[in-house]
PATIKOL-81797 format. One line per field, with one value per residue (C-alpha): x, y, z; residue in one letter. Coordinates in pm, 1 decimal, always signed. Each point is the difference from the previous one (the first is absolute). Example, Ala and Ser with C-alpha at 12.3 -4.5 7.8 and 13.67 -1.06 7.14 Angstrom:
! residues 2
px = +1230.0;+137.0;
py = -450.0;+344.0;
pz = +780.0;-66.0;
res = A;S;
END
This chain:
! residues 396
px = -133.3;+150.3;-233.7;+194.2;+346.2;-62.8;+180.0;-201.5;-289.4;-212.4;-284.3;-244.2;+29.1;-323.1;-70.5;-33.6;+328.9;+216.7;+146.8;+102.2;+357.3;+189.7;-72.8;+35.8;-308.2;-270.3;+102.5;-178.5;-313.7;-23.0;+29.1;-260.2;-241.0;+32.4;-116.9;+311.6;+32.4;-17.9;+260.8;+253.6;-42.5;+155.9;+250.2;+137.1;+319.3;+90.7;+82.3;+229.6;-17.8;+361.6;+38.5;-273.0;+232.0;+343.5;-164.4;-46.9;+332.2;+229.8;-146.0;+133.5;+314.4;+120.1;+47.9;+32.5;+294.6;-159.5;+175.4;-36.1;-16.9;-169.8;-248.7;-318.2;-247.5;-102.4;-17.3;-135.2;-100.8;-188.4;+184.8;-63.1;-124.2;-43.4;-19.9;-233.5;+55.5;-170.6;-43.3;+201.0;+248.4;-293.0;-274.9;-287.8;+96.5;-277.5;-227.1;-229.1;-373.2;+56.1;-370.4;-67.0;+150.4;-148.3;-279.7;+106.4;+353.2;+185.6;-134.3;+46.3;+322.0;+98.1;-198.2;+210.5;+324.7;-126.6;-104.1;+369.3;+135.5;+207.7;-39.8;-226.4;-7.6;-312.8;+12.6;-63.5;-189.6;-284.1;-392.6;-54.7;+38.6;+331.7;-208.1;-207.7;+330.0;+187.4;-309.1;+22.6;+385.2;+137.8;+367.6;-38.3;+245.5;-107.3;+179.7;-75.0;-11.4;+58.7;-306.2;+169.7;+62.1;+119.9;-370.9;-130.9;+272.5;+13.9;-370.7;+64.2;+213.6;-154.7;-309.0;+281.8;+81.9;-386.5;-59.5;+267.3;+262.3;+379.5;+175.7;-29.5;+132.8;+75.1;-28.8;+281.6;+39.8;-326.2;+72.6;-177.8;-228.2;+158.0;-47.5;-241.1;-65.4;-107.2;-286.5;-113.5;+17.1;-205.0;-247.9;+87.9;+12.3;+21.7;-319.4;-145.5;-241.1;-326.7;+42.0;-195.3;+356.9;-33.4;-329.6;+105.1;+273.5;-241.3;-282.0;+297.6;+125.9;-279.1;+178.4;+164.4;-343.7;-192.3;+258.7;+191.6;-152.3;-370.5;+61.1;+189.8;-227.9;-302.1;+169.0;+271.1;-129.9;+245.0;+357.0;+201.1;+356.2;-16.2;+301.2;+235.1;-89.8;-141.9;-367.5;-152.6;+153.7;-189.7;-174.4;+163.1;-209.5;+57.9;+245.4;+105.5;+218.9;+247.7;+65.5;+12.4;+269.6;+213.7;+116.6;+286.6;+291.2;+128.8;+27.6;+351.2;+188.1;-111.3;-337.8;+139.5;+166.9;-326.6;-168.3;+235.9;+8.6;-382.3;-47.4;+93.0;+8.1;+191.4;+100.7;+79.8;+116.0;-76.2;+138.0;+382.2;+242.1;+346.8;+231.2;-42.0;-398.2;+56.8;+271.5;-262.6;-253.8;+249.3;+62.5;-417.5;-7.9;-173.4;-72.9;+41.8;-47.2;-49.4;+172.1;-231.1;-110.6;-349.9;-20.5;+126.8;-301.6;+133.9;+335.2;+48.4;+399.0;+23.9;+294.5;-134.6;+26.2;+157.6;+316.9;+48.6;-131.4;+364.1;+82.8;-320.7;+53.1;+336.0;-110.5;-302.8;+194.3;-255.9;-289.4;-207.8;+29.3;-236.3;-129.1;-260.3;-63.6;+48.1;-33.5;-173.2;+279.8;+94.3;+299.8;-81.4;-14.9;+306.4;+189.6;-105.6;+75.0;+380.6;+32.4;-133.9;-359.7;-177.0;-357.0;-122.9;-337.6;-261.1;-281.8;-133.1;-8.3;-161.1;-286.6;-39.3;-77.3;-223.2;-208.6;-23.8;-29.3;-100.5;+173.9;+17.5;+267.4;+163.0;+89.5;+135.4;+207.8;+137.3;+60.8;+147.1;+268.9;+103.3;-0.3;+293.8;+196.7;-28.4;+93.6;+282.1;+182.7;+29.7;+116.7;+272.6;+91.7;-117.5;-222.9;-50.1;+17.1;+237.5;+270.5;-104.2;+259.2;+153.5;+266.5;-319.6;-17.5;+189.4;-70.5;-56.7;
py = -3456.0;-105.0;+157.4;-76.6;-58.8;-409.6;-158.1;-310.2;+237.0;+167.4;+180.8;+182.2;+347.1;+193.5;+121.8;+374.6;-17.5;-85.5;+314.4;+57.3;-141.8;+181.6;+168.6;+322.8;-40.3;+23.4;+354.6;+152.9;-239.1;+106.8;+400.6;-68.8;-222.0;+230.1;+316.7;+292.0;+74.2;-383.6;-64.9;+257.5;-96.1;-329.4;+115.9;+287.1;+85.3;+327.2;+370.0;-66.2;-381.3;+13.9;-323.2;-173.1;+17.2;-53.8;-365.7;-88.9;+144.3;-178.1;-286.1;+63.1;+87.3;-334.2;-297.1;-410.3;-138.8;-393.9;-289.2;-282.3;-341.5;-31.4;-301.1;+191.6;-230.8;-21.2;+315.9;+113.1;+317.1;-77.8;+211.0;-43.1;+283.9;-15.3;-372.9;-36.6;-64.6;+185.3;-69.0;+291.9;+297.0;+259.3;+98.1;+282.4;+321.3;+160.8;+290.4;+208.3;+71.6;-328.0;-73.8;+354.5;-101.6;-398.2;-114.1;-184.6;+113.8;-134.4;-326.7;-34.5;+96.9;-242.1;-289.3;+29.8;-0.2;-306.4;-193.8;+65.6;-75.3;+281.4;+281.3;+277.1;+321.2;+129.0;+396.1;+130.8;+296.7;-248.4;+21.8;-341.2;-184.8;-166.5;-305.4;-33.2;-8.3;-249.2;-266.6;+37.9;-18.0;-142.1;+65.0;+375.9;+256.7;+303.2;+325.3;+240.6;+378.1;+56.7;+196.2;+330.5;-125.6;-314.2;-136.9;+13.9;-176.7;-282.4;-11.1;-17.6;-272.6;-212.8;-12.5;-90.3;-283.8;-89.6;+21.4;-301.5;+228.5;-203.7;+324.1;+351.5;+259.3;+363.0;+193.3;+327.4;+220.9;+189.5;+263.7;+253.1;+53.2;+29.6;+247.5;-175.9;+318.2;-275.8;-107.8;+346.6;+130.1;-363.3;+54.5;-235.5;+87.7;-162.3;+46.4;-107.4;+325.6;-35.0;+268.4;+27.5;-120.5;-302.0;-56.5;+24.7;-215.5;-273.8;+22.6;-16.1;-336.1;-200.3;-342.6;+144.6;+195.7;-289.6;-270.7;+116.1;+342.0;-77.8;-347.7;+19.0;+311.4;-277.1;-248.3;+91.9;+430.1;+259.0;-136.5;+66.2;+16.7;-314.1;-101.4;+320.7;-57.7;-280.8;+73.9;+166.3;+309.7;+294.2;-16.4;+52.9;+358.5;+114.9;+319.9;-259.6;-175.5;+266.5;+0.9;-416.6;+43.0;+314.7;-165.8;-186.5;+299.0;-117.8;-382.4;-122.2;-294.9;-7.9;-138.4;-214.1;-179.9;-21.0;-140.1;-274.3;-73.8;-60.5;-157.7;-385.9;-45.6;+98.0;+401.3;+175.8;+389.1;+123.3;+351.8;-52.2;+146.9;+60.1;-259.2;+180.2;-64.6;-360.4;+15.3;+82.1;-187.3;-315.8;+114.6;+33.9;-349.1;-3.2;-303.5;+240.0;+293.6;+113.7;+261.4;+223.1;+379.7;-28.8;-46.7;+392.3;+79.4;+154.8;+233.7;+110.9;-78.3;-287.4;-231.2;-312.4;-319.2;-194.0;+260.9;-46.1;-360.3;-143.3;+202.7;-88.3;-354.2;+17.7;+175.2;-217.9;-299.8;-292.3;+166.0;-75.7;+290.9;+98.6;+260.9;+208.7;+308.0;-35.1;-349.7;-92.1;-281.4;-325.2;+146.1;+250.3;-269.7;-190.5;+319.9;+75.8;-377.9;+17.3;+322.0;-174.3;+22.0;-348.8;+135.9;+321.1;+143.8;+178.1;+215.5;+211.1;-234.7;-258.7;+269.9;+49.2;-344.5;-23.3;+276.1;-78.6;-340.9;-88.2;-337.4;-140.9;+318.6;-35.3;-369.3;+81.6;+251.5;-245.0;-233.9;+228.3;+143.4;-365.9;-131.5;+287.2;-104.9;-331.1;-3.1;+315.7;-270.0;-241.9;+264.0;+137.0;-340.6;-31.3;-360.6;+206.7;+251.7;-66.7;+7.6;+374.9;+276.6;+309.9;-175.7;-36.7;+412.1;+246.8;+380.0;+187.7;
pz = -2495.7;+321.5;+295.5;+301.2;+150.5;+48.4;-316.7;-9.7;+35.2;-276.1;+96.2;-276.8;-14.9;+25.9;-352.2;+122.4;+186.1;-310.3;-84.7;+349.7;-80.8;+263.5;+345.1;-208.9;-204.6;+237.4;+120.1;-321.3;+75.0;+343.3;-114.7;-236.2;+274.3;+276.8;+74.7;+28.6;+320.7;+104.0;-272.0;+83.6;+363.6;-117.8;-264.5;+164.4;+132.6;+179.1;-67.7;-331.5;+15.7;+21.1;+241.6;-194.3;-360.8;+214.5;+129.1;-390.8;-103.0;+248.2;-154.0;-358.7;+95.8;+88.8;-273.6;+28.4;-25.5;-108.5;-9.8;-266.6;-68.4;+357.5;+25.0;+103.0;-119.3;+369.3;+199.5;+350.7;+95.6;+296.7;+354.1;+311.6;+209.9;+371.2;+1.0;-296.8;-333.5;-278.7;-318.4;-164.7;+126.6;-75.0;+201.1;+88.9;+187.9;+167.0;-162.1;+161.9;-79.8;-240.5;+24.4;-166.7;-297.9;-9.2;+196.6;+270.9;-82.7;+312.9;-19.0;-357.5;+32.4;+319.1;-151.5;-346.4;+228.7;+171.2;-264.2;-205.6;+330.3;-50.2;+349.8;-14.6;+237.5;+103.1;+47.0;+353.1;-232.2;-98.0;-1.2;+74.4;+376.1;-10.4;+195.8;-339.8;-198.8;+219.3;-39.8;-365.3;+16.4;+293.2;-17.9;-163.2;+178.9;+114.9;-21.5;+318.0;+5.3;+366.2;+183.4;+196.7;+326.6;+225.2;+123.1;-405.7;-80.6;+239.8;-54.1;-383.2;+22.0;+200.6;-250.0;-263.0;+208.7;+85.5;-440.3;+19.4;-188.9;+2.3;-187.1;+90.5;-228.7;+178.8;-255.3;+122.6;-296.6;+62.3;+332.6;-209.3;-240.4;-388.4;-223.6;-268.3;-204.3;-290.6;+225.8;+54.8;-380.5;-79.6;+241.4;+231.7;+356.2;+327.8;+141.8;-346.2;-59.4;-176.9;-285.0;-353.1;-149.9;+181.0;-76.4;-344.9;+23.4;+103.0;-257.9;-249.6;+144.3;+35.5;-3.5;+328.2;+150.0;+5.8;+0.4;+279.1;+208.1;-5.7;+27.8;+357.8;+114.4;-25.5;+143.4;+263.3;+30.8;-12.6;-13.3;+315.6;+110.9;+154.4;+142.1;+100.7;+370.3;+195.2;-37.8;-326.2;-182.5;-151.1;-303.2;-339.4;-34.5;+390.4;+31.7;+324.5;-217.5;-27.3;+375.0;-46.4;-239.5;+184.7;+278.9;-31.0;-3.2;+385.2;-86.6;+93.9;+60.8;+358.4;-150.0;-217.0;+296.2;+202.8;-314.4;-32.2;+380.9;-76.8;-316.2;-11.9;-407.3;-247.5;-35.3;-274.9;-25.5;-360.2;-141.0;+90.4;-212.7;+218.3;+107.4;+333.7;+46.6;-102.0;+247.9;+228.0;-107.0;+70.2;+336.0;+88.9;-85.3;-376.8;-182.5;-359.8;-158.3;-303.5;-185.9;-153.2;-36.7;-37.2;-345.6;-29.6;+164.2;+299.1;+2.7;-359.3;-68.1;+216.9;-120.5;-227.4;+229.4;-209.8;+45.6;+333.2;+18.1;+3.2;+326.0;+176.8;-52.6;+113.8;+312.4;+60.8;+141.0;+14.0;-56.8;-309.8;-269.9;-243.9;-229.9;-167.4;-217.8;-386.8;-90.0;-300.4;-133.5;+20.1;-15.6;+217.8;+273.5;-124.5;+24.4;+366.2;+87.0;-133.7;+206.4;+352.6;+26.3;+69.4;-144.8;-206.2;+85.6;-311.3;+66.1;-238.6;-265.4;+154.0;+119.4;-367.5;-29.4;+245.0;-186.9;-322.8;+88.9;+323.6;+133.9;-350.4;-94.6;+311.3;-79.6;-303.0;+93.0;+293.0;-306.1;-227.6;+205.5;+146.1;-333.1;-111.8;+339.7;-121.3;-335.7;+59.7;+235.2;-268.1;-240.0;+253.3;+84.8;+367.4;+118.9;+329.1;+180.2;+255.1;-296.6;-57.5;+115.2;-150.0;-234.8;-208.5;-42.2;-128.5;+0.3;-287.9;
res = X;X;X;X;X;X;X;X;X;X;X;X;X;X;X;X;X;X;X;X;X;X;X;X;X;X;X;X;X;X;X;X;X;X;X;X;X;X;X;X;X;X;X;X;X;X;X;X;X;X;X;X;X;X;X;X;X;X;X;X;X;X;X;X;X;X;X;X;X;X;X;X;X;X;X;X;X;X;X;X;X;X;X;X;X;X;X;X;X;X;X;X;X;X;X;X;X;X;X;X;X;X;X;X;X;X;X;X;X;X;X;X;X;X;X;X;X;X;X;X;X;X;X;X;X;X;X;X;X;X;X;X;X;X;X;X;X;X;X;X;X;X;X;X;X;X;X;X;X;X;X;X;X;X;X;X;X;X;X;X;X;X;X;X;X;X;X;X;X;X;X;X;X;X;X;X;X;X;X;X;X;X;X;X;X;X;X;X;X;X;X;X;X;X;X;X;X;X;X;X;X;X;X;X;X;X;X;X;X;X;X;X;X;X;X;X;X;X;X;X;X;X;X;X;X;X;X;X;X;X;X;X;X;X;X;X;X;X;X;X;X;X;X;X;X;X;X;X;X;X;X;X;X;X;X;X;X;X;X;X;X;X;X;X;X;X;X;X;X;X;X;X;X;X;X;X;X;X;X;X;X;X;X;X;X;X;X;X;X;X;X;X;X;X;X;X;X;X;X;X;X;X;X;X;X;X;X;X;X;X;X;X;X;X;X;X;X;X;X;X;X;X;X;X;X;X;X;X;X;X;X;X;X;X;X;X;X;X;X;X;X;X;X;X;X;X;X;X;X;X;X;X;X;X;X;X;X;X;X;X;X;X;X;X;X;X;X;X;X;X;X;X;X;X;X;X;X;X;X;X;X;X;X;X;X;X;X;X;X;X;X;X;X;X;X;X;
END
């Protein structure tokens, strides 16, 4: 079995990884590895989980139109993003509290991006220093939940810049907090609560206890919010971290123009869904965005991106476009390429990875989705990527 996306490349496949065939399979594993409430933290949507079954279904309802008797013995999927070239069209998108559900999680996670050379986004909601990350995988984004006022902010991103971060990601879709009644009926909350259920949930999941929590309580102490604000955010069990996460509703525009006046890399506005915010985004000087409602994990009912994908492209002008929420395909990707978008962004999947795995899984799963972009080109007839565009779809 071919591991990764490198034709002239065969790599062994761990014997315990072989029935993970598709990104789809290690969902179960991870229910079954992790406690509940960590597990529906991941999984979840919001309220009905409306926007989270709209991002798969928008998917479905387009078919390939392939062409024939094409020569794609030799085919390229490598793009260039920002002025570097990566390996494949897919990459990381950021999750929060990763390292709850792997040890080490962001690292893990940044490190498997690095090593595909394929880019990863570190989550601004992380509980490991985003210094630590960035020596393990220089070239990592980072994705930034703005602090709640001008002098946090500036002081924010300068430590971005200090951490030798070349791509920010403002993360915009979160101005309040969502409605996550999943979490709350799992047990999950945010402060995480020390409760007899939880306790439970632990002795039950040993792999996880002493793999993951006892493991970075004896070596790093309680995990943190690390990297919210400029200097070190409240612990994982402190009631502070609701006032760390409620302050956002006033963030306009305005501060996305003072950001960009101060930051000298690459910037990147994630969440966008109108042709008028890309519009905007243009206008404040962005390098990209991507398209993307938060993996349905924000507003329940959101539009799918991949609906209004053609209409932020169009309104994007030169800015690089790209997208998240619902990809678990090859064609997935190929799909969202044809339509505009230069890269497609999974999370939850490749958090799965990460815990039933470690960075072992999360390789795989790398490999296994690059591998179905790169044999679904040579079945629609495409040597790369360039040649991809909406004659190749039709609507069902």
């Amino acid at each position: 079995m071919r591991h990764f996306f490198d034709p002239g490349e065969t790599q062994a496949v761990p014997k315990s990884l072989r029935q993970f065939l598709s990104l789809n399979d290690f969902q179960p594993a991870a229910e079954r590895a992790l406690p509940k409430p960590i597990f529906a933290y991941v999984a979840g949507g919001v309220e009905d989980n409306m926007s989270e079954r709209a991002n798969r279904a928008q998917f479905d309802r387009y078919g390939f139109v392939p062409r024939v008797l094409v020569d794609v013995s030799k085919r390229d999927q490598t793009v260039e993003i920002f002025g570097r070239t990566y390996a494949a069209p897919v990459g990381l998108a950021p999750m929060g509290i990763s390292a709850m559900s792997s040890y080490r999680g962001d690292i893990v996670l940044a490190r498997a991006g690095m090593d595909a050379n394929v880019p990863a986004i570190m989550s601004g909601s992380s509980l490991i220093r985003l210094e630590e990350v960035m020596e393990q995988a220089p070239g990592t984004w980072f994705q930034a939940y703005l602090p709640g006022d001008s002098e946090q902010i500036r002081a924010l991103i300068d430590r971005v810049a200090a951490a030798k971060v070349q791509t920010l990601v403002l993360t915009v879709d979160t101005p309040v907090s969502a409605n996550r009644e999943n979490n709350v009926r799992a047990g999950f909350s945010t402060p995480l609560r020390p409760s007899l259920s939880l306790a439970y949930q632990g002795v039950t999941h040993p792999r996880w206890l002493f793999g993951n929590f006892l493991r970075t309580l004896s070596r790093h102490g309680m995990p943190h919010f690390e990297n919210n604000y400029a200097k070190r955010g409240a612990p994982i069990v402190s009631a502070n971290v609701l006032r760390d996460f409620s302050d956002r509703g006033h963030l306009n525009w305005t501060h996305v123009a003072a950001i960009r006046r101060q930051w000298k890399g690459t910037m990147v506005i994630k969440g966008i869904l109108s042709a008028e915010d890309a519009a905007l985004a243009r206008n404040h000087g962005m390098d990209g965005i991507i398209v993307s409602n938060h993996g349905g994990r924000q507003l329940d009912g959101t539009v799918a991106p991949l609906i209004v994908l053609p209409e932020v492209v169009a309104a994007a002008g030169e800015m690089t476009v790209m997208l998240d929420s619902g990809i678990r395909r090859g064609t997935d990707v190929l799909k969202a390429l044809a339509l505009g978008a230069k890269c497609c962004f999974v999370g939850r999947p490749f958090n799965f990875a990460a815990a039933v795995a470690g960075p072992e899984g999360v390789k795989h799963a790398i490999g296994l989705i690059v591998a179905e972009v790169q044999r679904d080109m040579g079945l629609l007839g495409v040597t790369d990527l360039k040649a991809l565009d909406a004659a190749f779809l039709r609507r069902l």
